[in-house]
Phi, psi and omega in degrees: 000140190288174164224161199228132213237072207282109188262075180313313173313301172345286188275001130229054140263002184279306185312301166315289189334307173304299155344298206277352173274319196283280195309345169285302174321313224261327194285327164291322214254307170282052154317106159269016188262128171267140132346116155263120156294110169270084202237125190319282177203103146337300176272111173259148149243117167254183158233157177312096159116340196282169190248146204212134187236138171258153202215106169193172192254115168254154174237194130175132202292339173261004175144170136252139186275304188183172168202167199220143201243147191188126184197100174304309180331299180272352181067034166275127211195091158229145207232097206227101154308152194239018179269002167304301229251348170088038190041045169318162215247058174144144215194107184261095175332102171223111180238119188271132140221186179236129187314139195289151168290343182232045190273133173303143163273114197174154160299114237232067169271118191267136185280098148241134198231136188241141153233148197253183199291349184250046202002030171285138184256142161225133158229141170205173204272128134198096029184124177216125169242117183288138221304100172236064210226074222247177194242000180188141167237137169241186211240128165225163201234005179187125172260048165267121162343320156330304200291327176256016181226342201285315170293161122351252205212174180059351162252136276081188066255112154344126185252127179288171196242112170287307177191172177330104167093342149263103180259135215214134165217138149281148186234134151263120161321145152256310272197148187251175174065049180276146174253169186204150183225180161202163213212149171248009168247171174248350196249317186238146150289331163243158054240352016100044176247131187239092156213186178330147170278087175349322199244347155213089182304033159244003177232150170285126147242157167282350209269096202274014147274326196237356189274133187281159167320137114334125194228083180280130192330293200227159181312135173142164171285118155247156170260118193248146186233138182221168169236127169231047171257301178289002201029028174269144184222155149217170181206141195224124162297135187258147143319127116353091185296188185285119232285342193270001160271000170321187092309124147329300199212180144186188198173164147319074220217138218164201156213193180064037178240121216261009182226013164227088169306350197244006191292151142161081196042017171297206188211046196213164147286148354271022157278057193201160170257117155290151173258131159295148170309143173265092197286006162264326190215102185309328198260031098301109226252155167214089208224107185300111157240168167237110159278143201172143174259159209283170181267150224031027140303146178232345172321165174249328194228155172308061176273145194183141145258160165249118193237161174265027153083016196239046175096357187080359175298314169266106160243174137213135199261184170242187210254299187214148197292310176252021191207073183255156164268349182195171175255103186290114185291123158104342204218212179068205193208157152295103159006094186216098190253141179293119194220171189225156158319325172287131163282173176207116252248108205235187190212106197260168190193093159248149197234103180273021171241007163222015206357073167229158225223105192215154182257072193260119161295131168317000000 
């Protein structure tokens, strides 16, 4: 007969060892400590169709379970198990996708949430913007489409480029409670459109279905400022600049103006389109002019500076001869637009205190 040989001390350190295995295990899988998230770069900037990689480090001493990418918008819903991979305690994240083509311009936060092996969850966001750093912005006054291919010039109105992502204009109110947009194209509102956010009127969206007017209260100049990365905006009422520093007058001198036939760059009366005086605001001018070449004219196009009628010491000129945004005083080129014998019927408006300049067809 064998004999067995009973070690207690044996069995009980086989009995601790075990214990002490039973309780790590049970001390991982009931983890209540979420994961930590590291995350690489939060602020993504893109374009409409580009492919984009998210990026972070999770961590955790009991395991990672799985983590998940989630954006309802896009219908994004992905769930990527770590139990293949053995619930490793670190894990490093590169998950790609591609911005929808018909993605809103607005800020876009997508959810990742890591879970570890005891299903405590951690989550945070991160934030894709479409690339809005634009080389240029205008100002519009209205979003029916017409408005902006229909006119002469100056519909649009140009916004200056402070630096990356900012933009600033003085505006004049004529009206009170006047609305404003701002487009970063000259021709369309989409995809691109800037006014109020419906869901946070202190922030701007791009989304030209849904961003509301700028509402300036009352007649006067303001200076409006927007960000369209951060989407932040203001608008600040200015003074009334000075009313004796205004010009007395200013007009029109040229050709191609179809009711002064006899037009062709003098500087004098009755050959000049006198301008009127704006009786709310001296330094804003107005005028129904027809562009057209006059009858026994043979010219084709339509040339003109704006001038204050004293000799030629005070002008302006233009930005650009056949597509100008503004008026340069003292510099710039002369105007030179195509016209026909049918005139066509514009409605001038210059403001020699923001030196800005529109043609709106009749």
């Amino acid at each position: 007969m064998k004999k067995h040989i009973f070690f207690p001390g044996l069995v009980l350190m086989i009995s601790f060892i075990l214990l002490q295995l039973g309780c790590k295990k049970d001390e991982v899988v009931m983890s209540t400590i979420p994961p930590t998230i590291t995350i690489n770069n939060d602020v993504i900037i893109t374009t409409l169709g580009n492919e984009f990689y998210m990026e972070a480090d999770l961590a955790d001493d009991a395991g990672i379970k799985s983590f998940t990418f989630r954006y309802d918008d896009w219908y994004l819903y992905n769930t990527v198990s770590l139990a293949d991979s053995g619930n490793p305690k670190t894990y490093h994240v590169k998950y790609k996708f591609k911005m929808p083509d018909t993605a809103a311009n607005k800020i876009h936060s997508i959810n990742l949430s890591a879970t570890n092996t005891g299903n405590a969850t951690k989550s945070t966001q991160f934030k894709i913007l479409l690339n809005a750093d634009f080389p240029q912005m205008y100002l519009i006054e209205s979003t029916d489409p017409s408005k902006l291919i229909n006119d002469l010039f100056g519909v649009p109105e140009l916004v200056n480029k402070t630096s990356s992502y900012n933009y600033e204009t003085v505006y004049y109110s004529a009206a009170a409670n006047s609305t404003v947009w701002f487009i970063p194209s000259k021709t369309t509102i989409k995809p691109f459109m800037y006014g109020i956010d419906p869901a946070n009127t202190s922030k701007l969206s791009g989304d030209y279905t849904k961003a509301l007017p700028i509402v300036l209260p009352a007649i006067g100049y303001y200076k409006i400022s927007l960000n369209t990365l951060n989407l932040s905006f203001t608008t600040q009422a200015l003074p009334m600049p000075d009313p004796t520093a205004a010009y007395a007058q200013t007009a029109l001198v040229g050709r191609g103006f179809s009711d002064y036939p006899d037009m062709n760059w003098q500087n004098a009366l009755p050959n000049i389109v006198l301008m009127d005086k704006d009786p709310a605001n001296p330094y804003r001018f107005k005028k129904m002019v027809k562009l057209g070449t006059p009858s026994g004219s043979s010219y084709t196009t339509a040339q003109f500076i704006i001038t204050t009628n004293n000799g030629w010491s005070n002008f302006w000129r233009f930005d650009s001869d056949k597509d100008p945004n503004y008026t340069v005083f003292g510099g710039g080129v002369n105007v030179d637009i195509p016209i026909t014998t049918t005139p066509v019927t514009y409605k001038v408006t210059f403001d020699s205190y923001t030196n800005r300049c529109k043609f709106e067809r009749q």
